[in-house]
C-alpha positions as CSV (number, residue, x, y, z in Angstrom):
1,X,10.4,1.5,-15.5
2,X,9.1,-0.8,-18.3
3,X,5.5,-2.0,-17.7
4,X,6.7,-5.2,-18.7
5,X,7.8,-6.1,-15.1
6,X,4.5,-4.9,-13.9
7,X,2.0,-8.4,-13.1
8,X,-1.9,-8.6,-14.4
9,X,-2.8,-6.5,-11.3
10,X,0.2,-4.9,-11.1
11,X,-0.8,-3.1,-14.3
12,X,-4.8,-3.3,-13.0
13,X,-3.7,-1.0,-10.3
14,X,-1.5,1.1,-12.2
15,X,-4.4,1.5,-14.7
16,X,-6.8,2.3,-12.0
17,X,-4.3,4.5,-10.2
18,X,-4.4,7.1,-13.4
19,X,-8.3,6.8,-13.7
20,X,-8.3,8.1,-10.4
21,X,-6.5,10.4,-10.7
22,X,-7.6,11.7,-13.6
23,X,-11.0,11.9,-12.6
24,X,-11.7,12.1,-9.2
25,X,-11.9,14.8,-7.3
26,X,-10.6,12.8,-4.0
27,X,-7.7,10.9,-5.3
28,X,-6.9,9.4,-1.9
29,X,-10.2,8.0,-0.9
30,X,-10.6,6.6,-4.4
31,X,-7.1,4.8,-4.3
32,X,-7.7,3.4,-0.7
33,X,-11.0,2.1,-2.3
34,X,-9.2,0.9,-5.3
35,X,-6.6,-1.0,-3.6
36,X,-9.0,-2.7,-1.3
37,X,-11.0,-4.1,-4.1
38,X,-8.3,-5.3,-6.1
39,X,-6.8,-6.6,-3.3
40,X,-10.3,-8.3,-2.4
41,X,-10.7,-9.5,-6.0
42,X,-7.4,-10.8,-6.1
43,X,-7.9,-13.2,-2.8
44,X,-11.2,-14.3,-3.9
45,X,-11.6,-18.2,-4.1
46,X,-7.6,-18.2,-2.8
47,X,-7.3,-21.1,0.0
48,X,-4.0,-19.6,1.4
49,X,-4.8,-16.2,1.5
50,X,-2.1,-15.2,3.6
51,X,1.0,-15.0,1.0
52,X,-0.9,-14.3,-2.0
53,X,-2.5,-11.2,-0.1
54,X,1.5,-10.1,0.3
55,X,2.2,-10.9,-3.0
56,X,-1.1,-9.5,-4.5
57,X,-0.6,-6.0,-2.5
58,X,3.2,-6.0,-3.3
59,X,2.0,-5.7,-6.7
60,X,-0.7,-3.0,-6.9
61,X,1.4,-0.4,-4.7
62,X,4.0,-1.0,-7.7
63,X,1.7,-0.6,-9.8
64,X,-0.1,2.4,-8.3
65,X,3.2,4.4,-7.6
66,X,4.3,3.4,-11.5
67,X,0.9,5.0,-12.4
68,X,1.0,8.1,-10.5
69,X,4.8,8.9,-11.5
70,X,3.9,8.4,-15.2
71,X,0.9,11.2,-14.4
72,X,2.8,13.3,-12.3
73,X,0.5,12.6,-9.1
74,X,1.6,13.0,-5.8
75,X,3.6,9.8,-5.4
76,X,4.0,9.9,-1.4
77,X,0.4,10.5,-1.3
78,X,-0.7,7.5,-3.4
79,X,1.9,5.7,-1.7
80,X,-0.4,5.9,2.0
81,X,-3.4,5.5,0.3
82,X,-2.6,2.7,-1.7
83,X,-0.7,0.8,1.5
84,X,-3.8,2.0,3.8
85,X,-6.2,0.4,1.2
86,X,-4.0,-3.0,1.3
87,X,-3.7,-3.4,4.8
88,X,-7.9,-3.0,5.2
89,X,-8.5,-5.9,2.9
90,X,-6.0,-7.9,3.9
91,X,-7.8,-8.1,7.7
92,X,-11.1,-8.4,5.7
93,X,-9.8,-11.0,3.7
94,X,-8.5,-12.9,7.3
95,X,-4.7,-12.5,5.8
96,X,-2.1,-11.3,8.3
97,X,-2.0,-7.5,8.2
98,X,1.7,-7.0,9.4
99,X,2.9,-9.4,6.8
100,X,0.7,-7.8,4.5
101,X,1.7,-3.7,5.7
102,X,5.5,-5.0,5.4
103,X,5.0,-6.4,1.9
104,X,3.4,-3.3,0.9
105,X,5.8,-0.5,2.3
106,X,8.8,-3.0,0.8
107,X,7.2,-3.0,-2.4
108,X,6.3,1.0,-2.1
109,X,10.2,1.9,-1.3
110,X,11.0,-0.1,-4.6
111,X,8.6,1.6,-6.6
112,X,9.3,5.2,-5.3
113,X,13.0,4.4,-5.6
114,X,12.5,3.1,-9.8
115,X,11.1,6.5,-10.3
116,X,13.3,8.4,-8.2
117,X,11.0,9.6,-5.6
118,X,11.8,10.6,-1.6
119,X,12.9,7.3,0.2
120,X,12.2,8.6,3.1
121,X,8.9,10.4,2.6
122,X,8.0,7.0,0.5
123,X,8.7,5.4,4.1
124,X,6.6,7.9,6.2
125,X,3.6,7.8,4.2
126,X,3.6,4.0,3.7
127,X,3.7,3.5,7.0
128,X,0.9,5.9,7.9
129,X,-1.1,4.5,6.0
130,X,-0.3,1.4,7.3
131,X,-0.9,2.6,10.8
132,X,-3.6,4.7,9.6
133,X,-5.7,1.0,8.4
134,X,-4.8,-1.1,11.3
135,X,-6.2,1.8,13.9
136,X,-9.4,1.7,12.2
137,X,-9.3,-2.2,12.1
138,X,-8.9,-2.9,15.9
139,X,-6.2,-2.4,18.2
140,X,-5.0,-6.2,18.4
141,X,-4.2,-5.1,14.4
142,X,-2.4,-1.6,15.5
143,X,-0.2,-2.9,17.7
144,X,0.4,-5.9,15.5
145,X,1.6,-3.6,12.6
146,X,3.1,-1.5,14.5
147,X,5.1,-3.9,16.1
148,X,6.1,-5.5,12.7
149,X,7.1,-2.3,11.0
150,X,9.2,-1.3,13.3
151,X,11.4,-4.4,13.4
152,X,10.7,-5.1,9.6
153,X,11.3,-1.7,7.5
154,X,14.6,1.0,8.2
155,X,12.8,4.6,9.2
156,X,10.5,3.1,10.3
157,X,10.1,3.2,14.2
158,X,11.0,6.8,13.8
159,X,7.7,7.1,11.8
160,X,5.6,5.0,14.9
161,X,7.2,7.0,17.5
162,X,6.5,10.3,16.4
163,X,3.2,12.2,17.8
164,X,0.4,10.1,15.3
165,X,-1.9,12.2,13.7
166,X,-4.8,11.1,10.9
């Protein structure tokens, strides 16, 4: 995949993606954290938060997942973080978080399937950490995404209705 089609933050998160990985020691918290600022950044000063949070978040899960395949990182894994850290900062930004998780898992099944990862494990984990956000945002915001996913993405209400565990 040519960085060319990444955006600004597209290539921001991709960027970020391999410093975290590279030198963390907890990729996973560092990528949720990641994604959540960017996201943040991104919406700052924004009046219509609400499609340029999906767009924005679109972006840095492509860009993430581009940036851990070019490392060899554990795509799937980056994949929930990056989706969980999305879907926090879209509800902190006031954006609509099931938009927002179904923009994010959409973009994360592209990017998984440009370099050739598991389209179905790029579905489970994106929507865990979809699920995963919205449960520690409120439960008007789990059943929202939940909701959403499952009508929105294929694979995914098998995903929801399995036993959840963090």
């Amino acid at each position: 995949m040519s960085e060319s089609k990444l955006s600004t933050i597209g290539r921001t998160a991709k960027m970020t993606t391999i410093g975290a990985i590279k030198g963390t020691g907890d990729t996973a918290e560092a990528l949720v954290a990641a994604a959540r600022d960017l996201l943040l950044t991104a919406l700052d000063g924004v009046a219509q938060v609400g499609v340029a949070a999906e767009k924005a978040s679109a972006q840095i899960v492509s860009g993430a997942v581009q940036g851990a395949g070019e490392v060899g990182e554990d795509v799937l894994g980056v994949i929930r973080s990056t989706v969980h850290g999305t879907v926090k900062a879209a509800s902190e930004a006031g954006a609509d978080v099931g938009k927002t998780a179904v923009a994010a898992t959409e973009a994360s099944l592209k990017a998984a399937g440009a370099i050739g990862a598991d389209a179905s494990g790029a579905v489970k984990h994106a929507v865990t950490g979809a699920i995963e956000a919205a449960d520690e945002i409120g439960e008007d915001a789990a059943k929202a995404v939940r909701n959403v996913l499952a009508t929105s993405i294929k694979g995914a209400k098998d995903v929801i209705e399995q036993p959840f565990k963090k």
